[in-house]
C-alpha positions in Angstrom: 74.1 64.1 170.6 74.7 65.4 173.8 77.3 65.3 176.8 74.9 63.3 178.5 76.4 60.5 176.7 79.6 60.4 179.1 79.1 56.6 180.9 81.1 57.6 183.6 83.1 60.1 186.3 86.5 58.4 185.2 89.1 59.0 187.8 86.6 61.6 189.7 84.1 59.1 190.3 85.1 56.3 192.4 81.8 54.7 193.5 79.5 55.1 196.2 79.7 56.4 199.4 80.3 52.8 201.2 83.6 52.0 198.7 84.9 55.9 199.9 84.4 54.6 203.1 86.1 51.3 202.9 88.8 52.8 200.4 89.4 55.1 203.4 90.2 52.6 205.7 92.7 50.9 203.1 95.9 53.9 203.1 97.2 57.2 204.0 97.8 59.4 202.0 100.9 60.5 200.7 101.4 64.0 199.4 103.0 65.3 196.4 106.5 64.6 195.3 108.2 62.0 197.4 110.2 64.0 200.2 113.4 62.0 200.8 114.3 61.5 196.7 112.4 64.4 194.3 111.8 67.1 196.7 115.4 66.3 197.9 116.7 65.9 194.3 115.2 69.2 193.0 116.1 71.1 195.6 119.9 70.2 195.3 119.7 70.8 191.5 118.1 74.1 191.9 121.2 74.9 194.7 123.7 73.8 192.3 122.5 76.6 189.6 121.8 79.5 191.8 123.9 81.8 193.4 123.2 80.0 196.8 127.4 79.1 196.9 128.8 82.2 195.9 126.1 84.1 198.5 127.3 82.4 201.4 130.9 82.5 200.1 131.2 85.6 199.7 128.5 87.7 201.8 128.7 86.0 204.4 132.8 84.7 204.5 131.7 80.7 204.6 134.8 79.7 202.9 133.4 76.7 201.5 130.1 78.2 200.6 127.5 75.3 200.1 129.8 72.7 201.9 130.2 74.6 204.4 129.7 72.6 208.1 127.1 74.0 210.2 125.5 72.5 213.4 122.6 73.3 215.6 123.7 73.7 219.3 120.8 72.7 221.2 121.9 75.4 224.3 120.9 78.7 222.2 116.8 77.4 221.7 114.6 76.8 224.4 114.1 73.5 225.8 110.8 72.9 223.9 111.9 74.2 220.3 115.4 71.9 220.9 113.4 68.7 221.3 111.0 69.2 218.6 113.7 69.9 216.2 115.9 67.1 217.2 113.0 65.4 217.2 112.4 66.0 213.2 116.0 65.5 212.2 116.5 62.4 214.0 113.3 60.7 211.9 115.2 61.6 208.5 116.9 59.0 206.5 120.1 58.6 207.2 120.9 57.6 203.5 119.6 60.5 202.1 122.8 62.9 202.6 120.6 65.5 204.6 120.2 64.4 208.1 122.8 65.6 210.1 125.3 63.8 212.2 125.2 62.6 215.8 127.1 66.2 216.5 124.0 68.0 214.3 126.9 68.9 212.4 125.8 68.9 208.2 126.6 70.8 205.2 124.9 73.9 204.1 123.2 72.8 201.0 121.9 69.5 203.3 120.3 71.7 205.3 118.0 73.3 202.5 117.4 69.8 201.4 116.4 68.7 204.8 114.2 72.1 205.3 112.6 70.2 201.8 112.1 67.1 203.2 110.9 68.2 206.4 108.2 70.1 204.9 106.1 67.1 204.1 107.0 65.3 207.3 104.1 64.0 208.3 102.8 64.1 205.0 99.7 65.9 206.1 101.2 69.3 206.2 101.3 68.8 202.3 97.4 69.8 202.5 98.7 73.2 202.3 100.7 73.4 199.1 98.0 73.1 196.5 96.8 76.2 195.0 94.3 76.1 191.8 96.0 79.4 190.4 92.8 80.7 188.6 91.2 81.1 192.2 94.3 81.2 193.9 92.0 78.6 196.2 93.4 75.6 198.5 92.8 72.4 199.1 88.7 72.1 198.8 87.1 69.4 200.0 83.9 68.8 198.4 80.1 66.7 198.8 81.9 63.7 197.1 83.7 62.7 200.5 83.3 63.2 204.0 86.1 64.5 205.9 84.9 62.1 208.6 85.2 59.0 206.5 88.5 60.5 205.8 89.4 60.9 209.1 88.1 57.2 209.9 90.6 55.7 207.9 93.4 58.1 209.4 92.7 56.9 213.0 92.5 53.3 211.7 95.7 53.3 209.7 97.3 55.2 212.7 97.6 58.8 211.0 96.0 60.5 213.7 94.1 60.0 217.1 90.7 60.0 217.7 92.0 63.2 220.2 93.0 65.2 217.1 90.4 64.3 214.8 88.0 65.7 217.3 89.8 68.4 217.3 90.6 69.2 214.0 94.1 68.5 214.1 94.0 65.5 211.7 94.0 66.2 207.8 90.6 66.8 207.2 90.7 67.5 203.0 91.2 71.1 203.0 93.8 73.3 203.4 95.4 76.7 203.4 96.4 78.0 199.7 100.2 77.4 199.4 101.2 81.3 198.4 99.3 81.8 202.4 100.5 78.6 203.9 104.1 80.0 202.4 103.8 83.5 204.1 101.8 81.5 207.5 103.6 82.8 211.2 102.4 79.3 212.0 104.5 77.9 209.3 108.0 77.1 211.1 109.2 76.4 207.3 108.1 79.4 205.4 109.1 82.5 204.5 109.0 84.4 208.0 111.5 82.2 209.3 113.6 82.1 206.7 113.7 86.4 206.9 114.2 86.2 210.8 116.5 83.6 211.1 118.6 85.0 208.1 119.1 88.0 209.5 119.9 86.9 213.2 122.9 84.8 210.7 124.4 87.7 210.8 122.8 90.1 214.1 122.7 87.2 216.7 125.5 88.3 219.5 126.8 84.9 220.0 128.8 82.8 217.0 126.7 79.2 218.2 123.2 81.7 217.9 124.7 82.9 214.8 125.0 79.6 213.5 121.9 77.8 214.7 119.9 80.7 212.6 122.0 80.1 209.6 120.9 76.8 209.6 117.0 77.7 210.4 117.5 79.9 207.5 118.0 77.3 205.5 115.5 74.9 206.8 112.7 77.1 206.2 114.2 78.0 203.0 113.6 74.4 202.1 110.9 74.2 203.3 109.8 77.7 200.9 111.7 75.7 198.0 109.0 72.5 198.5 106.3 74.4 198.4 107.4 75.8 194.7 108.2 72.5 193.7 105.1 71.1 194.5 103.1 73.4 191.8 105.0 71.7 189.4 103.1 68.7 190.4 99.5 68.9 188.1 97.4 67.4 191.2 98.5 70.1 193.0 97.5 73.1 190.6 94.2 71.2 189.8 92.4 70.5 193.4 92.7 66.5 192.7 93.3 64.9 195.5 90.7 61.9 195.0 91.5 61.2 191.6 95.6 61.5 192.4 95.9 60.2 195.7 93.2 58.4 197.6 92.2 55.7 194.0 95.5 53.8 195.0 96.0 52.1 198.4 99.4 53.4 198.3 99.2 57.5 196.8 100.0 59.2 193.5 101.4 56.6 190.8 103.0 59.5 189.2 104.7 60.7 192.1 106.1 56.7 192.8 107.1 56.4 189.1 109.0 59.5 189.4 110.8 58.1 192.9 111.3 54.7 191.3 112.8 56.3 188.2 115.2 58.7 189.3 115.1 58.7 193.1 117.1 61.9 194.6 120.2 61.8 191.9 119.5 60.6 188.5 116.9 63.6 188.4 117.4 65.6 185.1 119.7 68.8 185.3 117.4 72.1 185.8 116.9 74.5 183.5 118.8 77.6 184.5 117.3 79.5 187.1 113.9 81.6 186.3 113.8 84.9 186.5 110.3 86.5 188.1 109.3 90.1 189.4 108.3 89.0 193.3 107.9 85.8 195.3 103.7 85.6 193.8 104.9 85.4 190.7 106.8 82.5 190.5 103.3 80.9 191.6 100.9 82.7 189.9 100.9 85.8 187.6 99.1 88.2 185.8 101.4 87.3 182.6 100.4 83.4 183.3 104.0 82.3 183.5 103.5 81.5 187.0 104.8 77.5 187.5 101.4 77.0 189.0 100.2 78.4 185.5 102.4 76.5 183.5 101.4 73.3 184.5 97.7 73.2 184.9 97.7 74.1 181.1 100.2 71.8 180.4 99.4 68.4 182.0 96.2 66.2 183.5 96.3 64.8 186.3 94.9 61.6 187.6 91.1 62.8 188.5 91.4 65.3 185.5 91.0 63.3 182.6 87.9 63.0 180.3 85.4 60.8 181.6 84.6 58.2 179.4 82.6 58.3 176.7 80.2 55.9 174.7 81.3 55.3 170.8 78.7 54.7 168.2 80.7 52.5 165.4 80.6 55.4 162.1 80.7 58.3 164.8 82.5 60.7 163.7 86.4 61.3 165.6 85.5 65.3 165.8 82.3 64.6 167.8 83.9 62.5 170.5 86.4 65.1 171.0 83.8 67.7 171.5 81.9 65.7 173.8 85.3 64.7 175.8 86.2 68.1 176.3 82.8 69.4 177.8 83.3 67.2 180.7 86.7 68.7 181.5 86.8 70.8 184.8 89.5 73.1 183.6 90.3 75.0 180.4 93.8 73.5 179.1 94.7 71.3 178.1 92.3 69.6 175.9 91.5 66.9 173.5 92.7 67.4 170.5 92.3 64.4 168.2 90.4 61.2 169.0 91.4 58.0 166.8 88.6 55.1 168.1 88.3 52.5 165.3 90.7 50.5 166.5 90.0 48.4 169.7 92.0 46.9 172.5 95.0 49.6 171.9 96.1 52.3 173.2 96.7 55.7 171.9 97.8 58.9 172.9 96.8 63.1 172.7 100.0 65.0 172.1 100.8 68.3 173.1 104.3 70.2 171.9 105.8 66.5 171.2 104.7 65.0 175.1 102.3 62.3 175.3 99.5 63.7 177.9 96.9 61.6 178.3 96.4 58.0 176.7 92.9 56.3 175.9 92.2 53.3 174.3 88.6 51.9 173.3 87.0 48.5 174.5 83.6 47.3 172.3 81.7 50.7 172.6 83.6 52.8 175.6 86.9 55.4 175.4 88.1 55.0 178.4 91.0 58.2 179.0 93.9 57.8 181.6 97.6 58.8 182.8 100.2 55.6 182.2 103.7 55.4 182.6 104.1 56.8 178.9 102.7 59.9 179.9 104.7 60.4 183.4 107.8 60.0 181.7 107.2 62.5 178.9 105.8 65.0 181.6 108.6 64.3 183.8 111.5 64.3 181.4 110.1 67.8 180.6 109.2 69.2 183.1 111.3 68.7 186.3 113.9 70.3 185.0 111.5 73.7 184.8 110.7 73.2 188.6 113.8 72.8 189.4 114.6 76.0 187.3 111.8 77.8 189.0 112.5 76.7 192.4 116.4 78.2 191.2 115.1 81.5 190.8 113.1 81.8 194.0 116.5 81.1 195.5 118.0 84.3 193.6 115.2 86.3 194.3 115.3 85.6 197.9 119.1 86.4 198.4 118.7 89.4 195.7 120.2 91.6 198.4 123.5 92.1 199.4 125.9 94.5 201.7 129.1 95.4 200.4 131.7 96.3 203.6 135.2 97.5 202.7 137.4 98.6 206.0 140.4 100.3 205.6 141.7 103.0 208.1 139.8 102.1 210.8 136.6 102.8 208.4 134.0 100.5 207.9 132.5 101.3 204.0 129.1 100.2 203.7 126.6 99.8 200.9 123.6 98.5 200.2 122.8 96.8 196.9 122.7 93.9 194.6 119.2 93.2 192.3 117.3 95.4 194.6 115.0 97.2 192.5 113.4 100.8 193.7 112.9 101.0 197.5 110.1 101.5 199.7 110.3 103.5 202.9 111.8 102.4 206.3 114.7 100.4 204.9 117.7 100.6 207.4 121.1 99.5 207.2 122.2 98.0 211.0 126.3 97.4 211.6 127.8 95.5 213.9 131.4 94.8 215.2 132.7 91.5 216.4 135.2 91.3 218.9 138.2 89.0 219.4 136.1 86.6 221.6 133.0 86.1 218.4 130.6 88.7 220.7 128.8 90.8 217.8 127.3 94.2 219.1 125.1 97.0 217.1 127.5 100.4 216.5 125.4 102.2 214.0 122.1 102.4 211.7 121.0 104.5 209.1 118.5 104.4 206.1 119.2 102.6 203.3 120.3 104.5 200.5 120.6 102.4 197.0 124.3 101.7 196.2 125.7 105.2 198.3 128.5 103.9 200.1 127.7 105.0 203.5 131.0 105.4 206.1 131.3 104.4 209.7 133.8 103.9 212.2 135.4 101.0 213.1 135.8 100.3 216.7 139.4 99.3 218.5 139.9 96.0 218.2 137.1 95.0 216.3 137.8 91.7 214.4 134.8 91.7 211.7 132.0 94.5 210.4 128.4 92.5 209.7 125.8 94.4 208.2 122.4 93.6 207.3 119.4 95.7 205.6 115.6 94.5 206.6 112.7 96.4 204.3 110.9 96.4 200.9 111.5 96.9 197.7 109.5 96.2 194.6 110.1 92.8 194.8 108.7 92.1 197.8 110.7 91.8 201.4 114.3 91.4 201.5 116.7 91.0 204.4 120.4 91.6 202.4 123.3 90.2 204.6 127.1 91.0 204.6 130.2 90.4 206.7 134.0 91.3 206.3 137.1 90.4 208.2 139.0 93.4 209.0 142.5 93.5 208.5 145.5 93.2 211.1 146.6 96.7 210.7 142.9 98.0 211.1 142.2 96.5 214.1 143.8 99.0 216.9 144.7 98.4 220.2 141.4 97.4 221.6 142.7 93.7 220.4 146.0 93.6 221.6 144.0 94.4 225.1 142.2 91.8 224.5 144.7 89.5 224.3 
């Protein structure tokens, strides 16, 4: 008795080449979690247990922290990067609490959920959040499908034109690997953006610039936060994009069973945030707690299952188990009990107490599959650990912070926070604001770990900004601090102002 008695390719097998073609022409596709409900929900659970509110609260004097109002102004981008970003709000639901008003005017913590939502808008930027962590490999197309059948069906269903198929615009089943898609200068969402625009927050000269690059910050920190969450998706960490998203006209059932079930605020609390050494690891890590990790061991997904199997009546359960697992493409999880006598039922493989994968056997076939049983137990578990990890990324991210205290017309600064050991080149820039919101450079020097560093404060100066930009073991950090200075300690260059 050999594996050669597998009767079919289950979810990975969906016919010939003619039904790809025609399947092709049926849908798009739609990519991972849905945007404007779970990517939306996680992301504002995983704000609401971070230090996200106190950071901005405290480091960088936003009195109301994550509800603080924050608008775009249009006048301090050029012409070409104004429109396309209007552009991108103005196509967000308006129901979902994260577009912003007619005035671009929105909360803080909208704007990271927008920066999530916008992320997978168009839904073909999600090729470039899977990641199969045991390769750390994207999105791989393989001989099972043409990417010109696939891009056939995008120019029918009007996902692209036959301009950028030609071209290699449209989605073409491949992509970049999320930790590089994350770390991309092309990727307006990622985590260059967020470092630049973060620290222009605080740098920029003009209060409207300073604003405007909070809120890229925090765009393209959502945008960072999305592609986290998505490795909590088991497609996503197990190259299936057949199996999950292109065997049903309309995407991932998962993904609509979690939408339908808890849309963007019936989501389950996160856990509280996870902890990691550097941004990798919260992917992928040599200890194998990276969420990517976690869940390709943990969960199937759609095109992932067992194929199904032939059962001879007598056989025994232990050989159709064996058999089942030889025809799984990845390690964990596996089969661990098969129970066929009874037909026309279905039963399920447990793992720590979650339903996994359900089977049930007609006349002489096992057929193995995901059902609603088994999104629910996967999601009641485990969104609340992506929303846990994506909580920890926020933490590590905004690890860094700049103390200022001014008193006596002295400016004390230090650099510190959960900075761990530095690497060269690290400075620490201060600025002064004047009466008028104009913020100008007044001194540098290296960063030197929590050693309060002294400057002068210039007449008339209303606030002392700081920021550090450099390395640390961690990974990059740009730490961020601002402080109001005090009537008595602003000297006369303010009542000359006035």
């Amino acid at each position: 008795m050999t594996a050669q008695r597998s009767v079919g390719a289950g979810p990975r097998c969906l016919g010939a080449p003619l039904f790809f073609a025609v399947a092709l022409l049926a849908s798009r596709p739609a990519l991972a979690w849905d945007p404007a409900t779970t990517h939306s929900g996680l992301t504002e659970r995983a704000l609401a247990v971070s230090r996200f509110h106190a950071v901005l609260a405290q480091q960088l004097e936003r009195a109301l922290g994550s509800y603080e109002p924050l608008r775009v102004d249009d006048s301090v981008l050029d012409r070409d990067a104004a429109r396309s970003l209007r552009a991108r709000l103005d196509r967000l639901d308006p129901a979902g609490g994260y577009r912003p008003g007619s005035d671009g005017v929105a909360m803080a913590f909208a704007w990271v959920r927008a920066g999530a939502v916008l992320a997978k808008t168009p839904p073909e930027r999600g090729r470039h959040h899977f990641l199969e962590p045991r390769r750390r490999a994207g999105l791989d197309d393989d001989a099972g499908l043409a990417g010109a059948a696939h891009a056939i069906r995008l120019t029918f269903a009007g996902g692209a034109t036959v301009r950028e198929n030609a071209t290699g615009v449209a989605f073409t089943l491949e992509g970049m690997p999320a930790l590089a898609w994350m770390r991309s200068p092309h990727n307006d969402l990622g985590l260059p953006a967020f470092f630049d625009h973060w620290q222009r927050a605080v740098a920029a000269e003009r209060p409207a610039e300073r604003d405007t690059a909070l809120v890229r910050a925090l765009l393209a920190m959502g945008g960072t936060l999305a592609v986290l969450e998505d490795m909590g998706q088991p497609a996503f960490v197990r190259n299936d994009f057949r199996g999950e998203f292109l065997a049903h006209d309309d995407g991932s059932p998962f993904e609509r069973f979690v939408a339908d079930r808890y849309g963007a605020v019936a989501l389950p609390a996160s856990v509280p945030p996870v902890a990691r050494p550097d941004v990798d690891s919260f992917f992928v890590a040599a200890d194998g707690l990276g969420l990517a990790q976690r869940t390709q061991a943990r969960f199937f997904s759609a095109g992932t299952v067992p194929r199904e199997m032939r059962y001879v009546p007598g056989e025994k359960p232990g050989e159709l188990v064996r058999l089942a697992n030889q025809t799984l493409p990845f390690p964990a999880p596996q089969v661990s009990s098969i129970e066929p006598e009874q037909t026309g039922r279905t039963h399920y493989v447990r793992q720590d107490g979650l339903r996994v994968l359900a089977y049930r056997r007609d006349g002489n076939r096992v057929r193995f599959f995901l059902d609603e049983a088994v999104y629910a137990d996967c999601a009641g578990r485990w969104l609340p650990v992506v929303a846990g990890y994506a909580a920890g990324l926020i933490d590590h991210l905004l690890r860094g912070q700049v103390a200022i205290r001014v008193a006596e017309k002295q400016a004390t600064v230090t650099v510190g926070g959960a900075l761990g050991r530095l690497q060269t080149g690290a400075e620490v820039h201060v600025l002064a604001e004047d009466i008028a919101g104009r913020r100008q450079e007044i001194a540098r020097a290296p960063v030197q770990m929590d050693v309060p560093l002294v400057f002068a404060v210039p007449p008339g100066a209303r606030k002392v900004a700081a920021y550090a930009r450099g390395r640390d073991m961690g990974g990059t950090f740009v730490a961020v601090g601002q402080s109001t200075v005090a009537r008595d300690d602003r000297g006369s260059g303010e009542a000359q102002a006035r």
